[in-house]
C-alpha positions as CSV (number, residue, x, y, z in Angstrom):
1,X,-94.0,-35.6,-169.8
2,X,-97.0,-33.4,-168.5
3,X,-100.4,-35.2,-168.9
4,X,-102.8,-33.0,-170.9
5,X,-104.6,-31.7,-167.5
6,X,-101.7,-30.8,-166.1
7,X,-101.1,-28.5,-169.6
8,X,-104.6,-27.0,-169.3
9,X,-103.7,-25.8,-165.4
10,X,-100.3,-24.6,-166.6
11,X,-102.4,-22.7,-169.7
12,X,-105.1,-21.5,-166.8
13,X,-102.3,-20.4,-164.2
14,X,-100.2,-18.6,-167.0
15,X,-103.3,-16.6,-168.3
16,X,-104.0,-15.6,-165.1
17,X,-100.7,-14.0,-164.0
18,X,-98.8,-11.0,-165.4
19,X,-96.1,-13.0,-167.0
20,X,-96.7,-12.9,-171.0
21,X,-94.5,-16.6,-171.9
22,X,-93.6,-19.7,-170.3
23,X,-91.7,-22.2,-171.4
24,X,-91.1,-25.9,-170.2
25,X,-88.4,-28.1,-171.5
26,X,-88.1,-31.9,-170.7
27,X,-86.2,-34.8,-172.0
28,X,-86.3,-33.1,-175.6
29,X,-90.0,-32.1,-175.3
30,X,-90.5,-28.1,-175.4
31,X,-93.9,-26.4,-174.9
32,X,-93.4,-23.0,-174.8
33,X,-96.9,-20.1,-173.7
34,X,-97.1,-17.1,-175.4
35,X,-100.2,-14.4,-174.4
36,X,-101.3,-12.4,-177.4
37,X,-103.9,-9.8,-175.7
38,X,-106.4,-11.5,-173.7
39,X,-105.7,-15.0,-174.7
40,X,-103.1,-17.2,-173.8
41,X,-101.4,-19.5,-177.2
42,X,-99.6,-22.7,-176.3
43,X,-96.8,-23.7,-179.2
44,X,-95.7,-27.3,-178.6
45,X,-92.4,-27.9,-180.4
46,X,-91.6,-31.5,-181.0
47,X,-88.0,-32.4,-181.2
48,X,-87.6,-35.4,-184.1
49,X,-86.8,-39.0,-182.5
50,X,-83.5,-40.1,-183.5
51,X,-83.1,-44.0,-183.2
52,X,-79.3,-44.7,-181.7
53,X,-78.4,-48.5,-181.3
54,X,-76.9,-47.5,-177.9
55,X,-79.7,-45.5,-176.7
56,X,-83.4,-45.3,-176.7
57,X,-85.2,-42.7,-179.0
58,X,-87.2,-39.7,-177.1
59,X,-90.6,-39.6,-177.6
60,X,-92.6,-37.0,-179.3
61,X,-95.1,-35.4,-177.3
62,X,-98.5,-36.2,-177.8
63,X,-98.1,-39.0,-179.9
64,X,-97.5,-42.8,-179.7
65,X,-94.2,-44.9,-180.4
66,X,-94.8,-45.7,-183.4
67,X,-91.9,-46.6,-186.2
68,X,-91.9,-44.6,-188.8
69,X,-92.6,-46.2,-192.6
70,X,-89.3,-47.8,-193.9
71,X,-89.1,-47.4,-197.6
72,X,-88.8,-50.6,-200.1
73,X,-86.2,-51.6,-202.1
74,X,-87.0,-51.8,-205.5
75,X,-87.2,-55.0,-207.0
76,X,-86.2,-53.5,-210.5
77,X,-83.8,-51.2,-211.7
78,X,-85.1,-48.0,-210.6
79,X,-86.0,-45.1,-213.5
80,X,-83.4,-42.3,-212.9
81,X,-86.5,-39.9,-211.7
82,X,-86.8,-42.4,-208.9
83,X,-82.9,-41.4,-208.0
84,X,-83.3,-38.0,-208.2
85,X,-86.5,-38.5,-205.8
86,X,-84.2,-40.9,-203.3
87,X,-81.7,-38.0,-202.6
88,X,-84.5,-35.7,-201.4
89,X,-85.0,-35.6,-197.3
90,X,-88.7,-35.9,-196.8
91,X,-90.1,-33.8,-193.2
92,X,-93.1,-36.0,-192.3
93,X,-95.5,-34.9,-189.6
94,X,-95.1,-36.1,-186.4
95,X,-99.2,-36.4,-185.6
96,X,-102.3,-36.0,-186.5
97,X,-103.8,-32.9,-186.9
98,X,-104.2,-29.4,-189.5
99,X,-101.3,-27.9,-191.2
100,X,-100.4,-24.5,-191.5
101,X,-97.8,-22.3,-193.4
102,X,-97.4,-19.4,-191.0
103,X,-98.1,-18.5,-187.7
104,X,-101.3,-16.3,-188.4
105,X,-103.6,-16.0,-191.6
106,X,-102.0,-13.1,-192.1
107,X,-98.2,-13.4,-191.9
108,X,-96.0,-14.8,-194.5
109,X,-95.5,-18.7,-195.0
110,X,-92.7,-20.1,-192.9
111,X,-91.2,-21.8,-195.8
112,X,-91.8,-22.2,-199.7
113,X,-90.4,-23.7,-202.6
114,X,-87.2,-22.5,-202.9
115,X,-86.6,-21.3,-199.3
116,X,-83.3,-22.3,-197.5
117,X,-83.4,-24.2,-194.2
118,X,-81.5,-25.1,-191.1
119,X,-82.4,-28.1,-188.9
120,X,-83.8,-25.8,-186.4
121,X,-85.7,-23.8,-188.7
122,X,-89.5,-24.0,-188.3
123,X,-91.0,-25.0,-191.6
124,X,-94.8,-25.6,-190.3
125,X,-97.3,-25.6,-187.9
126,X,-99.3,-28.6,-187.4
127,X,-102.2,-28.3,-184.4
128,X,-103.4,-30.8,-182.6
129,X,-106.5,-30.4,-179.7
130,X,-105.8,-26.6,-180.0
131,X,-102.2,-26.9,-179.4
132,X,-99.6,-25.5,-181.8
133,X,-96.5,-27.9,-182.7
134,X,-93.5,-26.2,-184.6
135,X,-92.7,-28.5,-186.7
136,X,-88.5,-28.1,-187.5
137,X,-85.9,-29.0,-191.0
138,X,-84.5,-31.6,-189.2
139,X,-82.2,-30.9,-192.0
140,X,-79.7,-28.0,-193.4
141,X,-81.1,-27.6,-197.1
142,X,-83.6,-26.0,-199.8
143,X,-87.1,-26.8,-200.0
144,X,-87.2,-28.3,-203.2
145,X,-91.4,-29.0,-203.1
146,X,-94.7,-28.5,-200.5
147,X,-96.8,-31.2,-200.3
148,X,-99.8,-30.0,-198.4
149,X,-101.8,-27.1,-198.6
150,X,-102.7,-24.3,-195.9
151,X,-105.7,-25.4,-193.6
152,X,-105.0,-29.4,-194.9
153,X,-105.8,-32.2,-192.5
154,X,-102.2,-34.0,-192.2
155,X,-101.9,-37.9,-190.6
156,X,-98.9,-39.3,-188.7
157,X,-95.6,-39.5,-191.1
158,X,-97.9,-37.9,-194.0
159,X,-95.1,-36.0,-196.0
160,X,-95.2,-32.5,-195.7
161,X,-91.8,-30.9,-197.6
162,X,-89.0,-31.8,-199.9
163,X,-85.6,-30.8,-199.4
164,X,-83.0,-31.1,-201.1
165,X,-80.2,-31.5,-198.5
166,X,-76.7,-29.2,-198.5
């Protein structure tokens, strides 16, 4: 994985030339460089760690290995909300950093309530020392709820969408 000065020459070197996007791809990581006029944009998609018994899980760029919160069992019988709750997929973000709907203030949100989804469709962006991360489904289904609001300050594994999978 590149170290972050090694991003900022690439981010330099790529505003300087003619080319108007890059895009590097390494063991699951993706950072792709758009120019939009005179400055250059840097969108960092992070592909979701899978745990597999038989092999180890990528890591997400910029951030530590750290397991992600396991949820309880219930001690009691649960109340049949809690049920309908459990059957909903929850897309958590993968770092620190500010959530947005859309791509610019002025486009339309990515997602919202309602909205159908892929596993590759971008729901979010969440931005992170001026980098962009698309933040993906990582399931086929509806987004049922939106937990955070535009311009919020989101922490590792916060929940940022319901959806009910397909």
């Amino acid at each position: 994985m590149l170290k972050v000065q090694e991003i900022r020459e690439l981010i330099k070197l790529v505003d300087q030339s003619n080319i108007d996007e890059f895009v590097y791809e390494h063991e699951g990581s993706k950072i792709k460089m758009k120019k939009k006029g005179n400055e250059a944009a840097v969108v960092q998609q992070i592909q979701p760690a899978v745990v597999q018994a038989s092999a180890p899980a990528p890591q997400p760029v910029q951030s530590a290995a750290v397991e992600e919160p396991k949820a309880e069992a219930p001690a009691q019988v649960p109340a049949p909300q809690a049920d309908a709750a459990e059957d909903l997929h929850k897309i958590v973000s993968p770092m620190v950093g500010t959530f947005y709907q859309s791509s610019s203030p002025d486009a339309d949100a990515y997602v919202k309530a309602g909205s159908k989804v892929t596993k590759d469709s971008i729901v979010c962006i969440v931005e992170a020392m001026k980098l962009f991360n698309e933040i993906e489904a990582e399931v086929n289904g509806e987004i049922v709820e939106v937990l955070v609001k535009d311009g919020q300050l989101v922490e590792y594994g916060q929940p940022l969408f319901l959806v009910k999978p397909e």
